[in-house]
N, C-alpha and C positions, 0 to 999 in steps of 0.2 A: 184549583186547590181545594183539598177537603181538611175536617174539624181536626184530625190528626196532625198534618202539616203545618193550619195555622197553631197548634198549640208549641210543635217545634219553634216555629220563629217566635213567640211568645216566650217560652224559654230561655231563646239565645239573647232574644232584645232585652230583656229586664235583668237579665245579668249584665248586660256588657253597659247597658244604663246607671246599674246600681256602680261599676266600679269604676266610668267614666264621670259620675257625680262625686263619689271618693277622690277621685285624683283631683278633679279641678275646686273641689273646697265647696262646702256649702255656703257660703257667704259671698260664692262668686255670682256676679252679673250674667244671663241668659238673654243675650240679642235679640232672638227670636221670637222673647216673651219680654218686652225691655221691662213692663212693672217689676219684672219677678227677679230672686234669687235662685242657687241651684236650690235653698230651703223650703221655697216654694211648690216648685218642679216636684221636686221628690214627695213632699207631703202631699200634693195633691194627686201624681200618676198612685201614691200608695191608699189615698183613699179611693181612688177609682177603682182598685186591681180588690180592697174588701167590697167594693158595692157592687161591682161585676161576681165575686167569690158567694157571694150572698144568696143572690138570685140562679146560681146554678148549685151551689151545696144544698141552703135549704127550698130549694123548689119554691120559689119565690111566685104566683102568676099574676101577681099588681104591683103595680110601679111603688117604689121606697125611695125616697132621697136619700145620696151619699150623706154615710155621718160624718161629720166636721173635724175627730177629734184625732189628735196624733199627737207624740210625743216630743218632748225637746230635741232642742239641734242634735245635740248628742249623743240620741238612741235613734234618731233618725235613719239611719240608713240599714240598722240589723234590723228595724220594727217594716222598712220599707221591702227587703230581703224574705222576711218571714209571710206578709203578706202576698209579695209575688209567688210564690216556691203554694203556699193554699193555694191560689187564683189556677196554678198550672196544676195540681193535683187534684182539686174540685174539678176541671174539665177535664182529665184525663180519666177520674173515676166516676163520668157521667155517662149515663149509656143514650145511645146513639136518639130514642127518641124521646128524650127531656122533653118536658113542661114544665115552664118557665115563663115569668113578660120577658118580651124582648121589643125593639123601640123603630124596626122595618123591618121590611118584609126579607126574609132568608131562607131557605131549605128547610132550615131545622133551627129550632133554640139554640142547641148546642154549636152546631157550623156561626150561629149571630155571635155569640160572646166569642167562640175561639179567633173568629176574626177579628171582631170588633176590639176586642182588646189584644190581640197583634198588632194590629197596626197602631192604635193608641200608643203601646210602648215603644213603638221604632221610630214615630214621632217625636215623644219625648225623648229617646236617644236622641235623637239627631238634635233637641233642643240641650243637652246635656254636654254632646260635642262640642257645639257651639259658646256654652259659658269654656269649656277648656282651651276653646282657639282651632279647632282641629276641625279638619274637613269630616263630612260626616262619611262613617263605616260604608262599604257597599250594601245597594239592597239590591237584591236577586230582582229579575225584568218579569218575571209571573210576577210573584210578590208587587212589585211597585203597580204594575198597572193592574192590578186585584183591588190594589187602594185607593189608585186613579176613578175605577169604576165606582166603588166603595162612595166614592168623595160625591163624584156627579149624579150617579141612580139610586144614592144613599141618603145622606146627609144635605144635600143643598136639594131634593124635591121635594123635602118638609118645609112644614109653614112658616117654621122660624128662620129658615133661609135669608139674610138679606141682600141676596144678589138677585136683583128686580131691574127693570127697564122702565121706561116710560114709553117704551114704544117695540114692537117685538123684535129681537134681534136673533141671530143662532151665531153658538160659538161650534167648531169641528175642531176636534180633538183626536191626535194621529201619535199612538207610541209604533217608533219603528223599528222596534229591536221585537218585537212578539208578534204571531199572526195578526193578519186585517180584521179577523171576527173576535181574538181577543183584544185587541189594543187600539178599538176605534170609537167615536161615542158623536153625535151628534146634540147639542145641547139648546131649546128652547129656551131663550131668557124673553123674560115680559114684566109686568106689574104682580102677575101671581107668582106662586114658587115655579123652580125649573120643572122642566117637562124636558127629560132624554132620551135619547134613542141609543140602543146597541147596537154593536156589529157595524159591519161595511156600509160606508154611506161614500156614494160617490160624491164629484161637483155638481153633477147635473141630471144626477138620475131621481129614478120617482120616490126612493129613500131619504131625501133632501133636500134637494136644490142646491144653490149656490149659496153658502154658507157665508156671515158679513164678514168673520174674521177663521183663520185656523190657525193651529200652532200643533207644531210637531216636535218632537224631540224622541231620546230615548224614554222608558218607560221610569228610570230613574229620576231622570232631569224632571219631568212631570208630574212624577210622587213628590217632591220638593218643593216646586214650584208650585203648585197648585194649592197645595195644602199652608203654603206658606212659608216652607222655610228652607227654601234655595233660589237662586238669582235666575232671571228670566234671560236673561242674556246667552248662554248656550241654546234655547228655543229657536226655531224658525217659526217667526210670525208672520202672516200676510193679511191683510185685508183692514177690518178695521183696528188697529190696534186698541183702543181707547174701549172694548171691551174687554181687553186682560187688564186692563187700567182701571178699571171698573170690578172684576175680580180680583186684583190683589185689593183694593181699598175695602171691598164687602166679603170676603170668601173667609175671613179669617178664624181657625177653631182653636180653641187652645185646647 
Protein backbone atom coordinates (compact mmCIF):
# COMPACT_ATOMS: atom_id res chain seq x y z
CA UNK A 1 0.00 0.00 0.00
CA UNK A 2 1.14 3.40 -0.76
CA UNK A 3 0.56 7.36 1.00
CA UNK A 4 -2.45 7.63 -1.54
CA UNK A 5 -4.38 4.47 -0.25
CA UNK A 6 -3.53 5.00 3.25
CA UNK A 7 -4.98 8.40 3.11
CA UNK A 8 -8.35 6.72 1.63
CA UNK A 9 -8.69 4.53 4.60
CA UNK A 10 -7.82 7.41 6.74
CA UNK A 11 -10.80 9.08 5.18
CA UNK A 12 -13.18 6.31 5.38
CA UNK A 13 -12.08 5.29 9.22
CA UNK A 14 -12.58 8.93 10.75
CA UNK A 15 -15.80 9.23 9.35
CA UNK A 16 -17.33 6.13 10.09
CA UNK A 17 -15.48 6.80 13.68
CA UNK A 18 -16.88 10.18 14.04
CA UNK A 19 -20.56 8.84 13.32
CA UNK A 20 -20.19 5.55 15.19
CA UNK A 21 -19.12 7.90 18.47
CA UNK A 22 -22.45 10.12 17.53
CA UNK A 23 -24.61 7.06 17.79
CA UNK A 24 -23.34 5.35 20.66
CA UNK A 25 -23.29 8.76 23.03
CA UNK A 26 -20.36 10.26 24.40
CA UNK A 27 -20.73 9.41 27.79
CA UNK A 28 -20.75 5.82 26.73
CA UNK A 29 -18.21 3.30 28.44
CA UNK A 30 -15.28 2.06 25.81
CA UNK A 31 -14.34 -1.73 26.66
CA UNK A 32 -11.40 -1.68 25.03
CA UNK A 33 -10.10 1.49 26.84
CA UNK A 34 -12.11 0.56 30.10
CA UNK A 35 -10.69 4.10 31.91
CA UNK A 36 -12.19 5.92 29.15
CA UNK A 37 -15.51 7.39 27.72
CA UNK A 38 -16.54 7.76 23.96
CA UNK A 39 -15.44 11.61 25.32
CA UNK A 40 -12.28 10.64 25.76
CA UNK A 41 -11.65 8.47 22.54
CA UNK A 42 -12.84 11.20 20.53
CA UNK A 43 -10.85 14.03 22.20
CA UNK A 44 -7.98 12.27 22.16
CA UNK A 45 -8.01 10.46 18.32
CA UNK A 46 -8.90 14.59 17.60
CA UNK A 47 -5.79 15.68 19.29
CA UNK A 48 -3.80 13.12 17.63
CA UNK A 49 -5.21 13.75 13.98
CA UNK A 50 -4.07 18.10 14.82
CA UNK A 51 -0.59 16.92 15.97
CA UNK A 52 -0.22 14.54 13.06
CA UNK A 53 -1.90 17.69 10.76
CA UNK A 54 0.79 19.83 12.26
CA UNK A 55 3.85 18.12 11.35
CA UNK A 56 2.87 17.61 7.82
CA UNK A 57 1.09 21.25 7.09
CA UNK A 58 3.60 23.25 8.62
CA UNK A 59 6.77 21.02 7.88
CA UNK A 60 7.37 20.45 11.39
CA UNK A 61 11.31 18.51 11.44
CA UNK A 62 11.42 18.14 15.47
CA UNK A 63 9.40 16.55 17.61
CA UNK A 64 6.29 18.93 19.44
CA UNK A 65 4.00 17.38 22.03
CA UNK A 66 0.33 16.95 21.13
CA UNK A 67 -1.64 19.99 22.63
CA UNK A 68 -4.02 19.10 25.27
CA UNK A 69 -6.83 21.31 24.57
CA UNK A 70 -10.24 20.56 22.96
CA UNK A 71 -13.68 21.63 23.54
CA UNK A 72 -16.65 20.71 25.64
CA UNK A 73 -18.76 17.57 25.29
CA UNK A 74 -20.92 19.45 22.99
CA UNK A 75 -18.70 20.78 20.21
CA UNK A 76 -16.84 17.72 20.38
CA UNK A 77 -17.60 15.82 17.65
CA UNK A 78 -17.92 18.89 14.74
CA UNK A 79 -14.41 20.26 16.42
CA UNK A 80 -13.26 16.28 16.16
CA UNK A 81 -14.83 16.25 12.19
CA UNK A 82 -13.00 19.55 11.32
CA UNK A 83 -9.74 18.36 12.58
CA UNK A 84 -9.88 14.90 10.73
CA UNK A 85 -11.22 16.32 7.21
CA UNK A 86 -7.37 19.08 7.77
CA UNK A 87 -5.27 15.87 8.83
CA UNK A 88 -6.83 14.22 5.32
CA UNK A 89 -6.29 17.49 3.25
CA UNK A 90 -2.85 18.44 4.75
CA UNK A 91 -1.71 14.83 3.44
CA UNK A 92 -3.30 14.82 0.38
CA UNK A 93 -1.75 18.40 -0.40
CA UNK A 94 1.64 17.22 0.68
CA UNK A 95 3.91 16.35 -2.15
CA UNK A 96 5.45 13.10 -2.32
CA UNK A 97 8.91 14.10 -0.86
CA UNK A 98 7.93 15.95 2.56
CA UNK A 99 10.35 16.98 5.28
CA UNK A 100 8.98 16.43 8.27
CA UNK A 101 10.08 14.40 11.98
CA UNK A 102 8.63 11.30 11.85
CA UNK A 103 9.08 8.73 14.85
CA UNK A 104 10.47 5.17 12.57
CA UNK A 105 11.72 4.33 9.91
CA UNK A 106 9.26 4.67 6.46
CA UNK A 107 9.81 5.33 2.85
CA UNK A 108 8.96 8.82 3.00
CA UNK A 109 7.42 11.21 5.81
CA UNK A 110 4.49 11.35 4.07
CA UNK A 111 3.88 7.35 3.42
CA UNK A 112 4.85 7.50 7.91
CA UNK A 113 1.90 9.86 8.87
CA UNK A 114 -0.64 8.64 5.99
CA UNK A 115 -0.22 5.37 7.53
CA UNK A 116 0.36 5.92 10.88
CA UNK A 117 -2.58 7.80 11.32
CA UNK A 118 -4.66 5.16 9.17
CA UNK A 119 -4.43 2.86 11.28
CA UNK A 120 -4.61 4.95 14.38
CA UNK A 121 -8.17 5.80 13.37
CA UNK A 122 -9.38 2.29 12.39
CA UNK A 123 -8.25 1.51 15.95
CA UNK A 124 -10.15 3.86 17.55
CA UNK A 125 -13.02 2.87 15.34
CA UNK A 126 -13.12 -0.40 16.31
CA UNK A 127 -12.67 1.12 19.98
CA UNK A 128 -15.73 3.38 19.24
CA UNK A 129 -17.66 0.16 17.98
CA UNK A 130 -17.10 -1.43 20.87
CA UNK A 131 -18.74 1.55 23.46
CA UNK A 132 -21.85 0.96 20.88
CA UNK A 133 -21.93 -2.85 21.37
CA UNK A 134 -21.32 -3.65 17.69
CA UNK A 135 -18.96 -5.94 16.11
CA UNK A 136 -16.25 -4.01 14.59
CA UNK A 137 -16.67 -2.94 10.65
CA UNK A 138 -14.51 -5.17 8.23
CA UNK A 139 -10.87 -4.27 7.51
CA UNK A 140 -9.55 -5.04 4.24
CA UNK A 141 -6.60 -8.24 4.62
CA UNK A 142 -3.62 -5.81 2.99
CA UNK A 143 -4.76 -3.17 5.37
CA UNK A 144 -4.79 -5.33 8.48
CA UNK A 145 -1.68 -7.11 7.99
CA UNK A 146 0.17 -3.64 6.90
CA UNK A 147 -0.83 -2.92 10.66
CA UNK A 148 0.03 -6.26 11.88
CA UNK A 149 3.69 -5.37 10.42
CA UNK A 150 3.23 -1.77 11.34
CA UNK A 151 2.52 -3.16 15.21
CA UNK A 152 5.81 -5.76 15.16
CA UNK A 153 8.69 -3.78 12.86
CA UNK A 154 7.15 -0.51 14.10
CA UNK A 155 6.08 0.21 17.29
CA UNK A 156 7.17 -2.72 19.71
CA UNK A 157 11.09 -2.45 18.27
CA UNK A 158 11.39 0.97 20.19
CA UNK A 159 12.71 1.21 23.56
CA UNK A 160 9.57 1.94 25.04
CA UNK A 161 8.33 -1.35 24.17
CA UNK A 162 7.31 -3.23 27.13
CA UNK A 163 7.13 -6.77 25.82
CA UNK A 164 10.53 -8.08 27.12
CA UNK A 165 11.47 -11.69 28.22
CA UNK A 166 13.71 -12.67 30.71
CA UNK A 167 15.19 -15.17 28.67
CA UNK A 168 15.09 -15.14 24.65
CA UNK A 169 11.91 -16.45 23.35
CA UNK A 170 10.54 -15.91 19.35
CA UNK A 171 7.06 -15.55 18.60
CA UNK A 172 5.90 -16.58 14.39
CA UNK A 173 3.34 -14.78 13.20
CA UNK A 174 1.32 -16.29 10.12
CA UNK A 175 -1.75 -14.05 8.34
CA UNK A 176 -3.27 -16.54 5.97
CA UNK A 177 -5.57 -14.72 4.01
CA UNK A 178 -2.43 -12.72 2.18
CA UNK A 179 0.85 -14.04 0.54
CA UNK A 180 3.86 -15.83 2.84
CA UNK A 181 6.11 -12.63 2.14
CA UNK A 182 3.39 -10.22 2.92
CA UNK A 183 1.64 -11.74 5.99
CA UNK A 184 4.52 -13.51 7.79
CA UNK A 185 6.91 -12.05 10.61
CA UNK A 186 9.26 -13.82 12.87
CA UNK A 187 9.46 -11.90 16.22
CA UNK A 188 12.61 -12.00 18.76
CA UNK A 189 11.45 -11.22 22.35
CA UNK A 190 14.33 -10.79 25.05
CA UNK A 191 15.13 -8.30 27.96
CA UNK A 192 15.74 -5.54 25.05
CA UNK A 193 13.20 -4.35 22.72
CA UNK A 194 11.82 -6.82 19.72
CA UNK A 195 14.05 -7.69 17.09
CA UNK A 196 11.72 -8.87 13.79
CA UNK A 197 12.22 -10.52 10.87
CA UNK A 198 9.98 -10.18 7.58
CA UNK A 199 8.77 -12.50 5.02
CA UNK A 200 8.82 -16.31 4.96
CA UNK A 201 10.22 -18.03 7.88
CA UNK A 202 9.99 -21.53 7.91
CA UNK A 203 9.95 -24.22 11.09
CA UNK A 204 13.15 -25.29 10.56
CA UNK A 205 15.03 -23.29 8.03
CA UNK A 206 18.08 -21.07 8.34
CA UNK A 207 15.46 -17.99 8.44
CA UNK A 208 14.43 -19.13 11.99
CA UNK A 209 14.29 -22.13 13.51
CA UNK A 210 11.66 -23.56 15.44
CA UNK A 211 9.72 -20.79 16.70
CA UNK A 212 8.55 -21.26 20.95
CA UNK A 213 5.13 -20.22 20.13
CA UNK A 214 3.01 -19.39 16.54
CA UNK A 215 -0.37 -18.07 15.92
CA UNK A 216 -2.15 -17.93 12.88
CA UNK A 217 -5.17 -16.37 11.84
CA UNK A 218 -6.74 -14.26 9.16
CA UNK A 219 -4.90 -10.90 8.74
CA UNK A 220 -8.00 -9.35 10.44
CA UNK A 221 -8.34 -11.58 13.51
CA UNK A 222 -4.48 -10.35 13.94
CA UNK A 223 -5.09 -6.67 13.38
CA UNK A 224 -7.51 -7.00 16.49
CA UNK A 225 -5.88 -9.23 18.45
CA UNK A 226 -2.57 -8.01 18.62
CA UNK A 227 -3.13 -4.53 18.96
CA UNK A 228 -5.60 -5.33 21.43
CA UNK A 229 -8.80 -5.04 20.68
CA UNK A 230 -10.30 -8.54 19.43
CA UNK A 231 -10.59 -11.90 21.27
CA UNK A 232 -7.72 -14.43 20.76
CA UNK A 233 -9.96 -17.33 20.44
CA UNK A 234 -10.57 -17.46 16.53
CA UNK A 235 -6.26 -17.66 16.54
CA UNK A 236 -4.59 -21.05 16.10
CA UNK A 237 -1.99 -21.07 18.71
CA UNK A 238 0.76 -23.74 19.14
CA UNK A 239 3.61 -23.89 21.11
CA UNK A 240 4.13 -21.86 23.93
CA UNK A 241 1.16 -20.14 24.58
CA UNK A 242 2.12 -18.10 27.76
CA UNK A 243 3.80 -15.86 25.32
CA UNK A 244 0.53 -14.25 23.68
CA UNK A 245 -0.17 -14.26 27.59
CA UNK A 246 2.69 -12.30 27.94
CA UNK A 247 1.68 -9.97 24.83
CA UNK A 248 -1.81 -9.28 25.63
CA UNK A 249 -0.73 -8.28 29.45
CA UNK A 250 2.45 -5.89 27.78
CA UNK A 251 1.56 -5.06 24.06
CA UNK A 252 -1.11 -2.80 24.94
CA UNK A 253 -1.37 0.96 22.86
CA UNK A 254 -3.98 3.16 23.16
Amino acid sequence: MGAAEFIEVLRREGALMAAVAEKAGITAGVPTCPDWQVSDLVRHQGIVHRWAAGFVAERLTTPVPPAGDAPGDEELLPWFREGHQHLVDSLAAAPADLDCWFFFPAPSALEFWARRQAHETTVHRVDAEAALGVNPSPIAADFAADGVDELLAGFHVRTKSQVRTDRPRTLRVRAVDVPAGQGEWLVHLSADPLRTERGSVSDSGSGGGDADCAVHGTAAELYLALWNRGPYEGLEISGDASIMELWRRTAAIV
